[in-house]
C-alpha positions in Angstrom: -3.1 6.6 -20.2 -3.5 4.5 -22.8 -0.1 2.8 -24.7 2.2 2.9 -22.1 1.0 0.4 -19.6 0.2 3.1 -17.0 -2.2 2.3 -14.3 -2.5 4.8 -12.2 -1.0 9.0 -12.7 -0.7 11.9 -10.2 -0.7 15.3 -12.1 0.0 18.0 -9.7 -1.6 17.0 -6.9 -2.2 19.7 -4.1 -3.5 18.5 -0.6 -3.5 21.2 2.7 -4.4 20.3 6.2 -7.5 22.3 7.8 -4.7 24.0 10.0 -3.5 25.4 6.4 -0.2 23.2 6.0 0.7 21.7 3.1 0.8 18.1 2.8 1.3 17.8 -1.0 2.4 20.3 -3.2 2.1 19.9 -6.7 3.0 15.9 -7.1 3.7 14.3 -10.2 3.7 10.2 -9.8 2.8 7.7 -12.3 2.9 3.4 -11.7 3.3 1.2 -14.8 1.4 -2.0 -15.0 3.5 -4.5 -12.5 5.8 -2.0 -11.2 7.2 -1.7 -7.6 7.8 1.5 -6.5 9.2 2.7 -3.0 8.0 5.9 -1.2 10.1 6.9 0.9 10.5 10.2 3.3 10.9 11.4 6.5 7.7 11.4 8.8 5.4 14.1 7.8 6.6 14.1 4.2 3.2 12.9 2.8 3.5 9.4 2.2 0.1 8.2 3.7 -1.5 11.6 2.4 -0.4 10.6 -1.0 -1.5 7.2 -0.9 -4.8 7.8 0.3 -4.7 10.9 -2.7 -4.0 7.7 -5.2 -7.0 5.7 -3.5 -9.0 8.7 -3.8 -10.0 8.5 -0.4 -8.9 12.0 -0.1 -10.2 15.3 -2.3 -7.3 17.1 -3.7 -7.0 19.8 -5.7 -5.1 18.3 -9.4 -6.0 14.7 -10.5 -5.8 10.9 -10.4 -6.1 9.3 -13.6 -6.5 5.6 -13.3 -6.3 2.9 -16.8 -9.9 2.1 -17.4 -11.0 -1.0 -15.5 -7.8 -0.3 -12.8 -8.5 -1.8 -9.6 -6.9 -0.1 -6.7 -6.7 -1.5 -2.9 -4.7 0.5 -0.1 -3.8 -1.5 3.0 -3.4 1.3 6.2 -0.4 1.6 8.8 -2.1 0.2 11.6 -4.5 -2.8 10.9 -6.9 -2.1 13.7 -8.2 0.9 11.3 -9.3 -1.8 8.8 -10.6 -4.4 10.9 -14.3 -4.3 11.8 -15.6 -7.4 11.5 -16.3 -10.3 14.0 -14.3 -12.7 12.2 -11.4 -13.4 9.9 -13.1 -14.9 7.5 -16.0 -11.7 7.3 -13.2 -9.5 7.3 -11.9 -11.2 4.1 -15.6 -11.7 2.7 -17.0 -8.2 3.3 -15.2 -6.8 -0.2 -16.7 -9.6 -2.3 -20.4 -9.3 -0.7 -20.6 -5.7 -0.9 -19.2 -5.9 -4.7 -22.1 -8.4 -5.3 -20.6 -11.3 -5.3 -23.4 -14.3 -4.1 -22.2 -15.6 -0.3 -20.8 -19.2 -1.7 -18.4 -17.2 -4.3 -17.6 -14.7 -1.9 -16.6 -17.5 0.7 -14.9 -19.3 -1.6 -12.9 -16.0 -2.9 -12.7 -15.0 1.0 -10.9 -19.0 1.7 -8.7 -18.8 -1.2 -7.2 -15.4 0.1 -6.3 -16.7 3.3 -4.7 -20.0 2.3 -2.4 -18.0 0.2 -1.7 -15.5 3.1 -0.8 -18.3 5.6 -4.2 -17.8 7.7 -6.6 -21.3 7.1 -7.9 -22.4 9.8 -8.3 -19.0 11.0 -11.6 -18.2 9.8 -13.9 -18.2 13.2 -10.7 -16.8 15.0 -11.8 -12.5 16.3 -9.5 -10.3 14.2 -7.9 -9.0 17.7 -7.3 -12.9 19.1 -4.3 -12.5 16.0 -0.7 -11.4 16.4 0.0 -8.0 14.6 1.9 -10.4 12.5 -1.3 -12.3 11.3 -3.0 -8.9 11.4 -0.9 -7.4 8.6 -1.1 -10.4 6.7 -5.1 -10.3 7.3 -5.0 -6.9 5.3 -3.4 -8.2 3.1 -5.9 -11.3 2.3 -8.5 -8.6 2.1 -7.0 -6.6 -0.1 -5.5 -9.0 -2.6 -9.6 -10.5 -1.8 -10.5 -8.1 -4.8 -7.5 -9.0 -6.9 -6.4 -5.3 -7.4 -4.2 -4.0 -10.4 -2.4 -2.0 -7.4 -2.1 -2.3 -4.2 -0.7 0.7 -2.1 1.0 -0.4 1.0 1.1 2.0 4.0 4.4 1.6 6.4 3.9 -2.5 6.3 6.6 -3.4 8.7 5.6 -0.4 11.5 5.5 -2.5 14.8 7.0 -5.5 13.3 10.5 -6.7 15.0 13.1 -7.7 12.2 12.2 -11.0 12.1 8.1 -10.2 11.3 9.2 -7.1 9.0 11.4 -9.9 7.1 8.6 -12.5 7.0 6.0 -9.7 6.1 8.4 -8.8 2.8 8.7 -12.5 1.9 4.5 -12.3 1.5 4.7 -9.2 -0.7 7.8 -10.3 -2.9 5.5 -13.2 -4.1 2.8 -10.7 -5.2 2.2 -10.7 -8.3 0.9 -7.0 -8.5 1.8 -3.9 -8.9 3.0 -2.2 -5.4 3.2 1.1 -4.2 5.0 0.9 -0.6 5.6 3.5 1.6 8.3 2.8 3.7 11.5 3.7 6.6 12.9 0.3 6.3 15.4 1.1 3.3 16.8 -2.5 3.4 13.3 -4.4 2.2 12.4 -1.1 -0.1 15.4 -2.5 -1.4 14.8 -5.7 -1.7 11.1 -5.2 -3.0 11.3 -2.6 -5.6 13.2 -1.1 -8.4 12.2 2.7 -8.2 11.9 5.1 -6.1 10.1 8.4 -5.1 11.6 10.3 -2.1 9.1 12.6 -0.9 10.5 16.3 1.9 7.9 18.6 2.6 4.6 17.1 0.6 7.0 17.4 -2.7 8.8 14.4 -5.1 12.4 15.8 -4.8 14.0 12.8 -6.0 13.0 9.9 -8.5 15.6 6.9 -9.7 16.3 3.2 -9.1 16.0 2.4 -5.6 19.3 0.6 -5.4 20.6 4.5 -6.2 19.1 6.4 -3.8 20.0 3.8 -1.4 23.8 4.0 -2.4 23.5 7.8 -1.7 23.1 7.5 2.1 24.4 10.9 2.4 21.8 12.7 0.5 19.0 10.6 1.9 21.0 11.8 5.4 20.1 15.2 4.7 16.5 14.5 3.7 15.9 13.0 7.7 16.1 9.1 6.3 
């Protein structure tokens, strides 16, 4: 992938549940180096099957090719499924430890995370004692913790009101990293990113700016958005 700034490449990627249906069905997808690209599609399209395909959290038949040295950190739908520890600041911490880092720099990588995600004096607080609002952003802190090439964002703003979703985009429009984010909300896909990849029945049938397909509301219409 070398000389085009790719980080990370889908090349016909094949995934079928244990029931035999097809999730994904021979995807093509490739993220440049601080791109922002929306993934968008009905539920049941394969948006969370693909992104766990990218994290390679998931065997599929075709490949992932990743830049050497690409970091990649996923951050799941619902936060309860990434929360396990007994406090915010372990949460944030557990990455660093279990790369290797020494406890001080791990701390100190762990504190620095959650300053920028709004959550000092946090640290002692139980994961479930925080809104879903600090919740999201907590997943946030510990992926950013490992200061990832790529980050691939799960429906962010599910159980949010408008007024969290909006906040929530504000957060990831300052990242400065490369996004893939899987969304409904076509208003803050369009806000966030410049492409987009429109996924019906585990296939890409539609690539282009995000400001175009959003324009076409009556083809996304008949793809269920």
């Amino acid at each position: 992938m070398a000389g085009n700034a790719g980080l990370i490449a889908a090349e016909g990627l094949c995934y079928a549940f244990p029931n035999g249906v097809s999730a994904l069905d021979q995807v093509q997808l490739r993220v440049h180096a601080g791109e922002r690209v929306a993934l968008i599609g009905a539920n049941g399209a394969g948006k969370s099957t693909l992104l766990l395909a990218l994290a390679e959290l998931l065997p599929c038949r075709g490949k992932v090719r990743r830049a050497p040295g690409c970091r990649v950190s996923i951050v799941f739908q619902d936060p309860d499924d990434q929360l396990f520890m007994p406090s915010v600041l372990d949460e944030v911490a557990f990455a660093p430890l279990n790369a290797g880092l020494a406890r001080p720099e791990a701390r100190k990588q762990a504190m620095a995370a959650l300053e920028r995600f709004g959550l000092a004096g946090l640290e002692e607080r139980h994961p479930s004692a925080l809104s879903i609002g600090q919740r999201k952003r907590l997943c946030l802190a510990i992926a950013m913790a490992m200061t990832p090439d790529l980050l691939l964002l799960d429906e962010p703003f599910a159980g949010l009101d408008p007024a969290g979703s909006r906040e929530l985009a504000r957060w990831l429009g300052g990242l400065e990293v490369a996004f893939v984010l899987a969304t409904h909300n076509l208003e803050l896909a369009g806000s966030l990113t410049e492409r987009c990849v429109v996924l019906q029945g585990g296939r890409v049938v539609l690539e282009c700016p995000t400001a175009e397909a959003i324009a076409d509301a009556d083809r996304l219409r008949d793809m269920g958005l």
